[in-house]
VOKE-274497 format. One line per field, with one value per atom (N, C-alpha, C): atom name; residue in one letter; z, y, x; residue number from 1. Coordinates in Angstrom, 1 decimal, decimal comma, padded with zeros to 4 digits, always signed. Example, Ala and Ser with C-alpha at 12.3 -4.5 7.8 and 13.67 -1.06 7.14 Angstrom:
2
a	(N CA C N CA C);
r	(A A A S S S);
Z	(+007,8 +007,8 +007,8 +007,1 +007,1 +007,9);
Y	(-005,7 -004,5 -003,3 -002,2 -001,1 +000,0);
X	(+013,2 +012,3 +013,2 +012,8 +013,7 +012,9);
k	(1 1 1 2 2 2);
//
This chain:
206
a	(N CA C N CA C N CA C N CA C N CA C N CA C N CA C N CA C N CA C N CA C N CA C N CA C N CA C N CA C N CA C N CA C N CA C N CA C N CA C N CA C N CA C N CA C N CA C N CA C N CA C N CA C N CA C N CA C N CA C N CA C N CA C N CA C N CA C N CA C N CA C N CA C N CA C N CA C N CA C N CA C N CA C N CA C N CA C N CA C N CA C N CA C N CA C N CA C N CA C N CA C N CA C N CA C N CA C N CA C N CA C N CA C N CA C N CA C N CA C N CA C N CA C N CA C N CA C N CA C N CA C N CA C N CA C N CA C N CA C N CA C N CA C N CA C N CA C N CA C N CA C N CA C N CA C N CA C N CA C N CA C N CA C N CA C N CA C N CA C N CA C N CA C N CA C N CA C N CA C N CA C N CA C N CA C N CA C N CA C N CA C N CA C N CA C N CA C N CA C N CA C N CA C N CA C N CA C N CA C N CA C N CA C N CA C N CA C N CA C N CA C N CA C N CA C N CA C N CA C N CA C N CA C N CA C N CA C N CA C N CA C N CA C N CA C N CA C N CA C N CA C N CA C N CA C N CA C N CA C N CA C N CA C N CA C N CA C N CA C N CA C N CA C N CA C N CA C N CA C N CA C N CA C N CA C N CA C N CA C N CA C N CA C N CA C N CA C N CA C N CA C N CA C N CA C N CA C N CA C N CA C N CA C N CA C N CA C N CA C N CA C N CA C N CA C N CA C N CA C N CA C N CA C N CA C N CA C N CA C N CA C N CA C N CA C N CA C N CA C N CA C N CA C N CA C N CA C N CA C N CA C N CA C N CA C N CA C N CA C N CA C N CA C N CA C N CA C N CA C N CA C N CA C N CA C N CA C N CA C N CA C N CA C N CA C N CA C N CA C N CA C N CA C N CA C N CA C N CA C N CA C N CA C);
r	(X X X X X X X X X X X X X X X X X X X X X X X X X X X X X X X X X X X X X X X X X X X X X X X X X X X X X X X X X X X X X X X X X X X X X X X X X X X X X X X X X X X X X X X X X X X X X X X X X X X X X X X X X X X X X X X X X X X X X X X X X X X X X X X X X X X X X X X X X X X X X X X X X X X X X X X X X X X X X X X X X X X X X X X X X X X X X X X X X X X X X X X X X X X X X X X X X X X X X X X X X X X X X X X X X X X X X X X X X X X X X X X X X X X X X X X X X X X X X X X X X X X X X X X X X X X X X X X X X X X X X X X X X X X X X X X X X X X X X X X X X X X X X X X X X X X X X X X X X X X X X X X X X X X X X X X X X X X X X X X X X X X X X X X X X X X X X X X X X X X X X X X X X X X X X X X X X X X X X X X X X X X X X X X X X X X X X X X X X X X X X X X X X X X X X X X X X X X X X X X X X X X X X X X X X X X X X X X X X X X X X X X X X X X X X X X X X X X X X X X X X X X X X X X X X X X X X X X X X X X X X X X X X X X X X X X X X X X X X X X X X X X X X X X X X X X X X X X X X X X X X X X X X X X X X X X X X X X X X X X X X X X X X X X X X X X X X X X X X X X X X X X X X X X X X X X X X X X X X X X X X X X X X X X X X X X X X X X X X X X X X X X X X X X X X X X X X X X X X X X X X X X X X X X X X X X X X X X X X X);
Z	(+000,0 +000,0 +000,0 -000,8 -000,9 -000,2 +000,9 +001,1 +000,9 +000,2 -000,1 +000,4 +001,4 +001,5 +000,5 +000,9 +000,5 +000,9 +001,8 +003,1 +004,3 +003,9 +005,4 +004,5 +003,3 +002,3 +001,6 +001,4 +001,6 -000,2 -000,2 -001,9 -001,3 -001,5 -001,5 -002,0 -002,9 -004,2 -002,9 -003,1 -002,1 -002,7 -004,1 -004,4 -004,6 -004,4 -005,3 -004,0 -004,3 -003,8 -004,4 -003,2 -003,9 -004,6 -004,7 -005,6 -007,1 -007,1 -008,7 -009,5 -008,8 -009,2 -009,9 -009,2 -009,7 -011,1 -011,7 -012,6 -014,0 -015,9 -016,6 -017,0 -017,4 -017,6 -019,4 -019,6 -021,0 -021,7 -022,4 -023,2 -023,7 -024,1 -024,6 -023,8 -021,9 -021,2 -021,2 -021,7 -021,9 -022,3 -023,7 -024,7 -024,5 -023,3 -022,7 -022,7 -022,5 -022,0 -021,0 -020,4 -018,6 -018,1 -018,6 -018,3 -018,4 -019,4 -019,6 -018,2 -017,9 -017,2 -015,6 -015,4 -013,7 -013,8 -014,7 -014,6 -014,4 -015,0 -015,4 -013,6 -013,0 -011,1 -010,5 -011,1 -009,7 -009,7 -011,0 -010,9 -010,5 -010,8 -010,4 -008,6 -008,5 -006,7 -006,2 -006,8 -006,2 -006,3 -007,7 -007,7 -007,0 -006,7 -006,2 -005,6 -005,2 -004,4 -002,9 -002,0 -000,6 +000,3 -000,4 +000,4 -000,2 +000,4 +000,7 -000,9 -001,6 -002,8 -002,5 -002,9 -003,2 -004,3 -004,4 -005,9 -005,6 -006,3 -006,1 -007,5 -008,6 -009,7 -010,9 -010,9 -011,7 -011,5 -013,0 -013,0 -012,6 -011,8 -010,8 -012,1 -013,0 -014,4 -014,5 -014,9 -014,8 -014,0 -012,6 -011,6 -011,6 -011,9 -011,6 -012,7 -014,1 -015,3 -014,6 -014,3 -013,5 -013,0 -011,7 -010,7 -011,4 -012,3 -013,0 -013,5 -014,4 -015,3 -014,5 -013,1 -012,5 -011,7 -011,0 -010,1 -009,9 -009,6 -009,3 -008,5 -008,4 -006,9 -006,2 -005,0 -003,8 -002,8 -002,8 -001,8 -000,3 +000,6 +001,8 +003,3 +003,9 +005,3 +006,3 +007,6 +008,3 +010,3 +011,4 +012,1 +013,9 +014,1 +015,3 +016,4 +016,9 +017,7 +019,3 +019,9 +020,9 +022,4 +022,7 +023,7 +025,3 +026,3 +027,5 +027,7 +026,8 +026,5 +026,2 +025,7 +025,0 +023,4 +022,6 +021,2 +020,9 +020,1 +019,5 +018,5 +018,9 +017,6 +018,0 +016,4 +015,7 +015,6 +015,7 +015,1 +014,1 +013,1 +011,7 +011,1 +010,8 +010,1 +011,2 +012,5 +013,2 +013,3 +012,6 +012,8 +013,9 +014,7 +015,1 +014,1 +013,7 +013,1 +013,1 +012,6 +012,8 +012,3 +012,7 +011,7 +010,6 +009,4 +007,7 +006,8 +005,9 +004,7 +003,5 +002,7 +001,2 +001,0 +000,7 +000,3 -001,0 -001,1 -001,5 -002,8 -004,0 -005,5 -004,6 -005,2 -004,5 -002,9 -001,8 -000,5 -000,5 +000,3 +001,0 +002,2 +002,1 +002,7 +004,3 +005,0 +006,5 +006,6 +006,1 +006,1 +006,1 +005,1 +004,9 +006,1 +006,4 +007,9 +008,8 +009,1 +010,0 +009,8 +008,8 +008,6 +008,5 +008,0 +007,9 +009,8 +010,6 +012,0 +012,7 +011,9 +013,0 +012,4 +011,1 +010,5 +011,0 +011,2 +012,1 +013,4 +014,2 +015,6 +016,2 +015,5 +016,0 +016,7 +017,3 +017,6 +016,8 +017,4 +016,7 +017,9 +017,4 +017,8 +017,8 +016,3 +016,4 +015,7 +016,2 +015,5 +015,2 +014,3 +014,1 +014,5 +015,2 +015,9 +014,4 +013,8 +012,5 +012,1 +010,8 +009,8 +010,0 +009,9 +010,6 +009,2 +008,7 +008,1 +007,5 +005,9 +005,6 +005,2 +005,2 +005,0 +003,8 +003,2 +001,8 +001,5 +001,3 +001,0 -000,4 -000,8 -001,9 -001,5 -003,0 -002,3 -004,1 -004,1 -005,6 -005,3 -006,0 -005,9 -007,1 -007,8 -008,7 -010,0 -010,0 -010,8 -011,2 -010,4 -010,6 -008,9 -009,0 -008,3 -007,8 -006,7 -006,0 -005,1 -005,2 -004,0 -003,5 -001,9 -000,9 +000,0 -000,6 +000,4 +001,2 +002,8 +003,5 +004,3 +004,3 +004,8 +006,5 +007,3 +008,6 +009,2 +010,6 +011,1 +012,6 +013,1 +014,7 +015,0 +015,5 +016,1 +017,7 +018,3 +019,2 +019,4 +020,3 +020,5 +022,2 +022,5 +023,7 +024,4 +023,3 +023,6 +024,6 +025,4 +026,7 +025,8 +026,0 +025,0 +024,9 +023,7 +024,0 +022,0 +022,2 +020,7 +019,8 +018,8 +017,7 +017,0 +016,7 +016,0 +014,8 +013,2 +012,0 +011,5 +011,8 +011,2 +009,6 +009,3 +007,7 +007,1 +007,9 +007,4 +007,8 +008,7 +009,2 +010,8 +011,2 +012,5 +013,6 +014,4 +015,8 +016,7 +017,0 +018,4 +017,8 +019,2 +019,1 +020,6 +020,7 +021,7 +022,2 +023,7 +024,1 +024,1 +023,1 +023,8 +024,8 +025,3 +026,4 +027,2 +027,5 +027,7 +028,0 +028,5 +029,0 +027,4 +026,5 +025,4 +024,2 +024,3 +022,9 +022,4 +023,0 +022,1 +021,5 +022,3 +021,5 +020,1 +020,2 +019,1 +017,7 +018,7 +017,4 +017,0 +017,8 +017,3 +016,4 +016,6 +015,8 +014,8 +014,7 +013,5 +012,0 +011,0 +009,7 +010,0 +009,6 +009,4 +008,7 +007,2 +006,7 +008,2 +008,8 +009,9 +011,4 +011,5 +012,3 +011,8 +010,7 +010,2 +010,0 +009,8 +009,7 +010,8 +011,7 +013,0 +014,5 +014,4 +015,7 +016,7 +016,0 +016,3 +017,1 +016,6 +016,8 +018,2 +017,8 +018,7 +020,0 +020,1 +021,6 +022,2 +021,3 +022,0 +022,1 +021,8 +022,3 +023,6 +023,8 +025,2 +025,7 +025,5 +027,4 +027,0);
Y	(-001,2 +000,0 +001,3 +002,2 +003,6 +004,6 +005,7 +006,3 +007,4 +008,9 +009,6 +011,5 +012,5 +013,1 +014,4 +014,9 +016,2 +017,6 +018,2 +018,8 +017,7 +017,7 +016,8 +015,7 +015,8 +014,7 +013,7 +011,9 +011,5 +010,6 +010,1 +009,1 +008,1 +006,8 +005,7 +004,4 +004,5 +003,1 +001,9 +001,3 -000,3 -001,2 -001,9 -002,5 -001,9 -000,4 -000,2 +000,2 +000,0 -000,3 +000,8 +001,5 +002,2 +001,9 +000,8 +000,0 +000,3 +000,5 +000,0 +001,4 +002,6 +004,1 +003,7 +003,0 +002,4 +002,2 +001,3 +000,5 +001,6 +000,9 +001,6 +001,6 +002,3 +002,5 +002,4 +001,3 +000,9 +001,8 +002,4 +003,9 +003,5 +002,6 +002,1 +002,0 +002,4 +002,6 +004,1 +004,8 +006,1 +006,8 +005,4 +006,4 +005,7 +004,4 +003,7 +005,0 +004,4 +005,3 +005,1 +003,9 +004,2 +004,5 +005,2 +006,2 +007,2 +007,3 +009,0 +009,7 +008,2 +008,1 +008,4 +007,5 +007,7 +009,1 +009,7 +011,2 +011,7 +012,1 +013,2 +013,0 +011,6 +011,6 +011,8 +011,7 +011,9 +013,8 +013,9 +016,0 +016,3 +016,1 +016,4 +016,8 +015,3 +015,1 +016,2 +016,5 +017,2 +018,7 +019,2 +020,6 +020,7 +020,0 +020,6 +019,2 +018,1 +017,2 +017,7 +017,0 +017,4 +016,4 +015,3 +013,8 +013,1 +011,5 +011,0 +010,2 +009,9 +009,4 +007,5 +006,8 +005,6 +004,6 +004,2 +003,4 +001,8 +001,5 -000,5 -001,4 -000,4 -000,9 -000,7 -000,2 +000,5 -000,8 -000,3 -001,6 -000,4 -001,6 -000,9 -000,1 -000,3 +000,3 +001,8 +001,5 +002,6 +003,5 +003,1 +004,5 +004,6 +004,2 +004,8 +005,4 +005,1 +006,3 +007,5 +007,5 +008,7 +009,8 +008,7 +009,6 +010,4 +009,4 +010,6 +011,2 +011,2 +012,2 +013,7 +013,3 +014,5 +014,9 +014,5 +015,2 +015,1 +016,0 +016,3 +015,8 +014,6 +014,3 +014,9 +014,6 +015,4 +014,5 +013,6 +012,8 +014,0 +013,5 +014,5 +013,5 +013,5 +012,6 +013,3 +012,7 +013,3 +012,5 +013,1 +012,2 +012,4 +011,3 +011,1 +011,0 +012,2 +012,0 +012,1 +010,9 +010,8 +011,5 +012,3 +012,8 +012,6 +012,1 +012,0 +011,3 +010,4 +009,9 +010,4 +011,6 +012,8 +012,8 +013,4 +013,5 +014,6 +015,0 +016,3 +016,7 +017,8 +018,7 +020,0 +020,2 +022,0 +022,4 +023,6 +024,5 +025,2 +024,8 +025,6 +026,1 +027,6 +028,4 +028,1 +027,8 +027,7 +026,5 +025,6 +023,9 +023,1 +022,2 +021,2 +020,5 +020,0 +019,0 +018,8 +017,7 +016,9 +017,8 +018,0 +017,8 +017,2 +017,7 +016,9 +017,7 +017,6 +018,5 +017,4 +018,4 +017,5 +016,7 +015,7 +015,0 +015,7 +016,0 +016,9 +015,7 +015,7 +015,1 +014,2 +012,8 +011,8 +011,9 +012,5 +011,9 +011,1 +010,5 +009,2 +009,3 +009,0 +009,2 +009,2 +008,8 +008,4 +009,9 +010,3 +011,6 +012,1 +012,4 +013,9 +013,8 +012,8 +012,8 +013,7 +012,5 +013,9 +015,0 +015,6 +016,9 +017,5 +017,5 +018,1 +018,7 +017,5 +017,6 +018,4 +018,3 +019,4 +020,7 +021,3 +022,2 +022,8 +022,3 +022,9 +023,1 +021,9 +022,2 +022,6 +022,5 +022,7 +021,3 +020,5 +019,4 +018,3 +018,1 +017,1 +016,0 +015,2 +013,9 +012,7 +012,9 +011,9 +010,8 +009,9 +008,0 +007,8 +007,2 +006,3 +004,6 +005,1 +003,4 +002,9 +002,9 +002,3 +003,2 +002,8 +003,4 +002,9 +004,2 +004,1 +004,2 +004,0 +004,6 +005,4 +005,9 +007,0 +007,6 +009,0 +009,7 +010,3 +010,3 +011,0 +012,5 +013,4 +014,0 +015,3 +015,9 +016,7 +018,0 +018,9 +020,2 +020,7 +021,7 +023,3 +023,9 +023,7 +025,0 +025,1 +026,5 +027,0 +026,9 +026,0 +025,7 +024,1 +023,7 +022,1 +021,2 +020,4 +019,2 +018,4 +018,7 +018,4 +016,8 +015,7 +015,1 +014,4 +014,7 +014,6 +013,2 +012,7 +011,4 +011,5 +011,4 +011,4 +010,3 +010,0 +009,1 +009,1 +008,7 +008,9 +007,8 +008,3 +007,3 +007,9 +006,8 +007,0 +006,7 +008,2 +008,4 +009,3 +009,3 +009,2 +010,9 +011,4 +012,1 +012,4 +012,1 +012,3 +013,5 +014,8 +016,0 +016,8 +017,6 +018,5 +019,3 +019,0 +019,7 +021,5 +022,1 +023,3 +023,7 +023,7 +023,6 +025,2 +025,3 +026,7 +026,5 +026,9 +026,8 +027,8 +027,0 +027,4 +028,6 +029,6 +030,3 +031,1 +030,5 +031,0 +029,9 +028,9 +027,9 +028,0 +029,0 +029,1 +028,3 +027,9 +027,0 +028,1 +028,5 +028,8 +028,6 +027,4 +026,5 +025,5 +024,6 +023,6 +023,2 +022,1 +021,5 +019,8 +019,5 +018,2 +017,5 +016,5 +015,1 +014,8 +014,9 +013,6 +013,2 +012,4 +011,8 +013,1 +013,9 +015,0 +015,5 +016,3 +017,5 +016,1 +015,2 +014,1 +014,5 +014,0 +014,2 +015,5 +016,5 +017,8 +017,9 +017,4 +017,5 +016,3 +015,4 +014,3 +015,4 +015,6 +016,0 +017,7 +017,9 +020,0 +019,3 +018,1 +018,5 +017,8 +017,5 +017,0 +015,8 +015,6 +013,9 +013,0 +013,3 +012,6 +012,0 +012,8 +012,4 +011,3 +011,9 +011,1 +009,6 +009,9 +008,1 +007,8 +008,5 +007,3 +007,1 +007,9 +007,9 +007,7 +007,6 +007,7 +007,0 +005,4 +004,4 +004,5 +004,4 +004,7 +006,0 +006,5 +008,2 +007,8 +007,2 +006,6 +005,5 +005,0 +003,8 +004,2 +005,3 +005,4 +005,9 +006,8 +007,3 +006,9 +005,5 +004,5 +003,9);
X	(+000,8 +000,0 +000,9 +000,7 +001,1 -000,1 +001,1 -000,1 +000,2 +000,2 +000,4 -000,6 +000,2 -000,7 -000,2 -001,2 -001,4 -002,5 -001,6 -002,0 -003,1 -004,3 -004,9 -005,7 -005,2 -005,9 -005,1 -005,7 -004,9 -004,7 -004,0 -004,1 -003,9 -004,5 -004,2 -004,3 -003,1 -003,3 -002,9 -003,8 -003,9 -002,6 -002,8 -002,0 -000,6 -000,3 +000,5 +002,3 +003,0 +004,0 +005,3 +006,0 +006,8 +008,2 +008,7 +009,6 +009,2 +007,5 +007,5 +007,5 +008,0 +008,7 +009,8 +010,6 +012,1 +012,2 +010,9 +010,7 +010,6 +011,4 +011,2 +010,0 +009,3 +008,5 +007,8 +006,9 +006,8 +006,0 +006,2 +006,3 +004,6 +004,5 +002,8 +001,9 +002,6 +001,2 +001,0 +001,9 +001,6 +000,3 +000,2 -000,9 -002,0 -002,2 -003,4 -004,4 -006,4 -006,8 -006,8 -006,3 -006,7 -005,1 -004,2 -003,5 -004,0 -004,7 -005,5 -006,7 -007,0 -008,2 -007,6 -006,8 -005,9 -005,1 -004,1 -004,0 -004,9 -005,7 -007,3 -007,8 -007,9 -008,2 -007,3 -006,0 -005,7 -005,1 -004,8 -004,6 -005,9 -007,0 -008,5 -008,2 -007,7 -008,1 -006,7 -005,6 -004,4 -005,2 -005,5 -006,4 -007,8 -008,5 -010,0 -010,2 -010,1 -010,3 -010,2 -011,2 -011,3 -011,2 -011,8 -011,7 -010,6 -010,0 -009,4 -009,9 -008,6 -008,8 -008,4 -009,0 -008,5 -008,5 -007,4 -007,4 -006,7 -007,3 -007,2 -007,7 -008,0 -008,2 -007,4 -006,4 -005,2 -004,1 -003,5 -002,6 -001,1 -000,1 +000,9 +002,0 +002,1 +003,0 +002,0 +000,8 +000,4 +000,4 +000,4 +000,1 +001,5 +002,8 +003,9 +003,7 +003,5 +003,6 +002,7 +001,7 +001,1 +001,8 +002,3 +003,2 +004,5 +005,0 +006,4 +005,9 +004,4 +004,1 +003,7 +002,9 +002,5 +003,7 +004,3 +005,7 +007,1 +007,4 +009,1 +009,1 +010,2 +010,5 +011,8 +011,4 +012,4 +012,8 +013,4 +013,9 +014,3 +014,5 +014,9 +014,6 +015,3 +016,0 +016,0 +016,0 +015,4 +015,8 +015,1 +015,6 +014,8 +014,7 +014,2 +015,4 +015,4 +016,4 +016,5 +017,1 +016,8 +018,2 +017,5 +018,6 +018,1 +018,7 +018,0 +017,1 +016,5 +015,3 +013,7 +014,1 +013,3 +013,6 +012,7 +013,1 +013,1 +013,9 +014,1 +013,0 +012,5 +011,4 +011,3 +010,8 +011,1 +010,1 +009,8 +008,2 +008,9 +008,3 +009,0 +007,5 +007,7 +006,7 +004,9 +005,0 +004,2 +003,6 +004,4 +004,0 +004,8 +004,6 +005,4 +005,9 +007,0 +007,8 +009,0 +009,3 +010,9 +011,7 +013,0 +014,3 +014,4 +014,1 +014,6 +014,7 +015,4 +016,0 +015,9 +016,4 +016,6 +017,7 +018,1 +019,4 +019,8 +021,2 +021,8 +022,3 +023,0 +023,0 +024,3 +024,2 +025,3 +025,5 +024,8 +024,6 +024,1 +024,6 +024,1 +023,0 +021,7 +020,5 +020,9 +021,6 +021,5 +022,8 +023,4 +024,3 +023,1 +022,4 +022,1 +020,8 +020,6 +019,8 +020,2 +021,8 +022,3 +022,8 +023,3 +023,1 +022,1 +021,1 +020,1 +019,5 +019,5 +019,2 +020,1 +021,5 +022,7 +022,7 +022,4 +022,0 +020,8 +019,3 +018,2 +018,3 +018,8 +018,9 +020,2 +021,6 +022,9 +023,2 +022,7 +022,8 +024,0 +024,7 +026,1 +026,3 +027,3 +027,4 +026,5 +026,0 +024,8 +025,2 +024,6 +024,8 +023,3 +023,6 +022,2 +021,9 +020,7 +020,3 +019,4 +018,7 +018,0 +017,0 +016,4 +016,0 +014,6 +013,6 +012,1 +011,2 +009,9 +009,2 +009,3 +009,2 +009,3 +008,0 +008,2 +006,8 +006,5 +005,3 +005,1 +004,0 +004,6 +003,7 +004,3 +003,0 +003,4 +002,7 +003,3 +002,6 +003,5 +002,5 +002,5 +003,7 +004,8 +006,0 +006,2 +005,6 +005,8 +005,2 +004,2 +003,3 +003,6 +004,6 +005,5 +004,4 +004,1 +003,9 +004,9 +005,1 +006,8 +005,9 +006,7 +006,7 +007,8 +007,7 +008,6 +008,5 +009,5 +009,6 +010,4 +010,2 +011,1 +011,8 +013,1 +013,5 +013,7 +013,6 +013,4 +014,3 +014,9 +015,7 +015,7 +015,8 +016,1 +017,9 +017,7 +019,6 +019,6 +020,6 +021,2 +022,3 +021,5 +023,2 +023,3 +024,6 +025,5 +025,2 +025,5 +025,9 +024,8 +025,2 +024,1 +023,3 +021,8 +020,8 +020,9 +021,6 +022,1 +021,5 +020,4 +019,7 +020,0 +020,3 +019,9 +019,0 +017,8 +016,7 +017,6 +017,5 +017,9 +016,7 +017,2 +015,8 +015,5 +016,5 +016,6 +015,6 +015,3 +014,7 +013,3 +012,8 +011,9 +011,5 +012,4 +012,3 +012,5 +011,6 +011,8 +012,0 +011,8 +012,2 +012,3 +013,3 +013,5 +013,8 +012,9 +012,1 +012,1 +012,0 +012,3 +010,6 +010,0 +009,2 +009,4 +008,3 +008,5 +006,6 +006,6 +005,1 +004,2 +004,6 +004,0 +003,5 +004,2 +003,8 +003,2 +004,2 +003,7 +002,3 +001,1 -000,1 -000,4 +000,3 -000,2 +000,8 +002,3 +002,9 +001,9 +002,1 +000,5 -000,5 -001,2 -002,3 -002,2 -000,6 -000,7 +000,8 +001,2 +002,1 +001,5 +002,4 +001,3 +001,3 +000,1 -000,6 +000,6 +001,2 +002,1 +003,3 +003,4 +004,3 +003,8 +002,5 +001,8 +001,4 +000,9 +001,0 +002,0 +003,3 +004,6 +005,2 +005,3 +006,3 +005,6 +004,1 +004,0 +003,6 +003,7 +003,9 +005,1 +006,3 +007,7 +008,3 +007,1 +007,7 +007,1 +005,9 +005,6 +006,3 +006,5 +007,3 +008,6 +008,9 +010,3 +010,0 +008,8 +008,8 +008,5 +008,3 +007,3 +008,3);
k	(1 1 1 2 2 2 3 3 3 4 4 4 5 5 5 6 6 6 7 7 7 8 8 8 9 9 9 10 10 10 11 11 11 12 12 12 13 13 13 14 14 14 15 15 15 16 16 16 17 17 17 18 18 18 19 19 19 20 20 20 21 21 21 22 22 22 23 23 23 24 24 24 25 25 25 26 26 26 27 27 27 28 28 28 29 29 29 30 30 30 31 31 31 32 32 32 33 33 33 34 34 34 35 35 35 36 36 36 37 37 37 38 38 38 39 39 39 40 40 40 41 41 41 42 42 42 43 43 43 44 44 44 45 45 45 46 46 46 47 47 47 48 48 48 49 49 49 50 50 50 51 51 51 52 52 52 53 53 53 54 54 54 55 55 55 56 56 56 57 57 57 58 58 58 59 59 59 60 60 60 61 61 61 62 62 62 63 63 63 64 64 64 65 65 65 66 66 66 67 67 67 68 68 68 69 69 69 70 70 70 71 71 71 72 72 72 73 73 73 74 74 74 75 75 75 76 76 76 77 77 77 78 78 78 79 79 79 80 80 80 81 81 81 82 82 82 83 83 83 84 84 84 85 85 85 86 86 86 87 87 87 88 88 88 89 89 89 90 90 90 91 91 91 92 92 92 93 93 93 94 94 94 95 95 95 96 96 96 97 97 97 98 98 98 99 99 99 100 100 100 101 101 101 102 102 102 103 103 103 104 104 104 105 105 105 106 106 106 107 107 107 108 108 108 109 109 109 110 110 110 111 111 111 112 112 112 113 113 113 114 114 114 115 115 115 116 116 116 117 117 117 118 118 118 119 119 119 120 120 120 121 121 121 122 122 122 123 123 123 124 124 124 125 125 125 126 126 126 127 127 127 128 128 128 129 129 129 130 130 130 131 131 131 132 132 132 133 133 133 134 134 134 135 135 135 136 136 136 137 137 137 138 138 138 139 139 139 140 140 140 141 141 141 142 142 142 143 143 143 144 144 144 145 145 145 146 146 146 147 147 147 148 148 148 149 149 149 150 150 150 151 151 151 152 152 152 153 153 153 154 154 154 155 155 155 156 156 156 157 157 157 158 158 158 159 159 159 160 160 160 161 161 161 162 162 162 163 163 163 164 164 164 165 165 165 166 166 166 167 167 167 168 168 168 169 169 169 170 170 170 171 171 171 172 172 172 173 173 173 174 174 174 175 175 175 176 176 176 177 177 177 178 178 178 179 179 179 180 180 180 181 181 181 182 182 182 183 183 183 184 184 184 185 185 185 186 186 186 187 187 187 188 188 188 189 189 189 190 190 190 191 191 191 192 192 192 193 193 193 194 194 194 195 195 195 196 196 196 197 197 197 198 198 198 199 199 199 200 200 200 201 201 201 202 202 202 203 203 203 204 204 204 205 205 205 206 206 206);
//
């Protein structure tokens, strides 16, 4: 299952699996009409759609011809980080959310994690314990259809919590989880993040 948001609304091809992005793509499903037919719903559902789209009747070649046809992708890494047995999080542009950036051309996805995390919060000395869920969502930059997968990982740092919120990035604080704040950061950061991580984010804190 692919689940894909877009602001508080969701896409979800049942069968469809994100390996089969990887795959080349046979140029004759292009000029199918039920390629004509799955673009035409699913830009419908990105421009004026309100509810939660779902698809389970699409063959898996086609909805990846879809997806490259409608978006730029943006890979970008990211990180759960655990200090004191609290997790690290940011309010950027008045949201709760993680540390994650974009992976930079030939980085290696678990680097640009941690940079991305010591770049927003100043935070260094981090390891990574393993590789969590990743989250998907898209969004309009510039008249292009961007979608952002983010790779997520649970890491570790040593160092005495002495945080810089990056604010050229828009982050104004940077702030400790812990049983106490958790459900408010669930319930005020984006959904894309709550269905991937928050499984993971409570169980780190009990």
């Amino acid at each position: 299952m692919y689940r894909l948001f877009c602001n508080n609304k969701m896409l979800v091809c049942i069968n469809f699996f994100e390996h089969f992005l990887d795959a080349t793509i046979d140029s004759d499903k292009l000029s199918s009409q039920l390629f004509d037919n799955t673009f035409n719903k699913v830009k419908n559902w990105l421009e004026n759609g309100e509810e939660n789209l779902y698809i389970d009747d699409v063959d898996n070649d086609i909805l990846a011809a879809v997806f490259k046809k409608i978006f730029h992708f943006a890979p970008a890494a990211g990180g759960l980080v655990l200090i004191n047995k609290s997790i690290v999080a940011i309010e950027r542009n008045g949201r709760m959310d993680l540390p994650k950036g974009h992976i930079e051309k030939n980085e290696q996805t678990d680097i640009a994690a941690m940079r991305e995390v010591e770049e927003e919060t100043a935070i260094s000395n981090l390891s990574i314990i393993k590789q969590l869920p990743s989250s998907h969502h898209c969004y309009l930059l510039n008249g292009q259809w961007t979608l952002k997968k983010t790779s997520w990982f649970l890491m570790k740092s040593d160092d005495e919590f002495k945080p810089k919120p990056q604010e050229e990035e828009g982050i104004s604080n940077v702030f400790l989880l812990n049983k106490d704040n958790v459900n408010c950061f669930l319930e005020n950061t984006y959904p894309s993040i709550r269905l991937a991580l928050e499984e993971d984010i409570l169980k780190t804190l009990n």
